[in-house]
N, C-alpha and C positions, 0 to 999 in steps of 0.2 A: 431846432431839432434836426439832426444829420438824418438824411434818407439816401445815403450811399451804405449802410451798413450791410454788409452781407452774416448771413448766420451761416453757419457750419452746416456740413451735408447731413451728418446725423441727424440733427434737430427736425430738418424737413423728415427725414426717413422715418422718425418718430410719431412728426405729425401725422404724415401720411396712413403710417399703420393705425392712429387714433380713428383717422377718417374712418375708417370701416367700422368703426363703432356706432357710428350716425345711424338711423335708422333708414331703411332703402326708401321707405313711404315718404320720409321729411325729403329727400331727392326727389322724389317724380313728383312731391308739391310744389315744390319748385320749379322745374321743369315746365308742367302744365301753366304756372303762373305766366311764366314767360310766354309760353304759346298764346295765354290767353289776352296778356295783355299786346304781343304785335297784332293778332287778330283783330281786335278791339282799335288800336290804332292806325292799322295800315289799311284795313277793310275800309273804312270812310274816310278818309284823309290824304291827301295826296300834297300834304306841306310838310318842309323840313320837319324832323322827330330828334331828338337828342335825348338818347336813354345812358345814363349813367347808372353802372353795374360792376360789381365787385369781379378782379381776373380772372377768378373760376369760374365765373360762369358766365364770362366772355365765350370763353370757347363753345358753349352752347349755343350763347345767342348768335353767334356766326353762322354758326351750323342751322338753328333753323331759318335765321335769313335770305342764305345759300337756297335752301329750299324751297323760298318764297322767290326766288327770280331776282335774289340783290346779288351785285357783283360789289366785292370789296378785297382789302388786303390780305394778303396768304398770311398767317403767321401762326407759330406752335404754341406759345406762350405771349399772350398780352404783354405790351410792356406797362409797367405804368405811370399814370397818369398823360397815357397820352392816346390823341384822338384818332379815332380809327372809324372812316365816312364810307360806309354800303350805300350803293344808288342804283335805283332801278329805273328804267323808261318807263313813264307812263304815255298811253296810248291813247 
């Protein structure tokens, strides 16, 4: 299976305006999942973590990792399948 295929801009511009049909609740479920699960794992644990997570909502889990005190790579869009390592000092 080729995973160099690109799709045409329209097609994403279509998705995109689909997305807004998602309900805003199934979002902040999601959201909160993720909050709850780094809480759950980063709160007791202080050993490597490997979370694999679809690219959309990469950008979040940066975002709230960011706000936990991890330092990791800049980026606007996930690339994928590849790995992207947030570390934080533990004291």
């Amino acid at each position: 299976m080729r995973k160099d295929i690109k799709l045409p801009f329209l097609f994403w511009a279509i998705l995109i305006k689909l997305g807004f049909l998602i309900p805003s609740n199934y979002i902040r479920d999601v959201k909160e999942q993720i909050e709850t699960l780094l809480d759950e794992k980063l709160l007791h644990n202080n050993e490597d973590i490997l979370i694999v997570i679809h690219g959309a909502l990469m950008i979040y889990l940066k975002k709230e990792l960011l706000k936990r005190g991890f330092k990791g790579p800049k980026f606007k869009v996930p690339e994928n399948g590849k790995l992207y390592v947030f570390e934080k000092e533990f004291i």
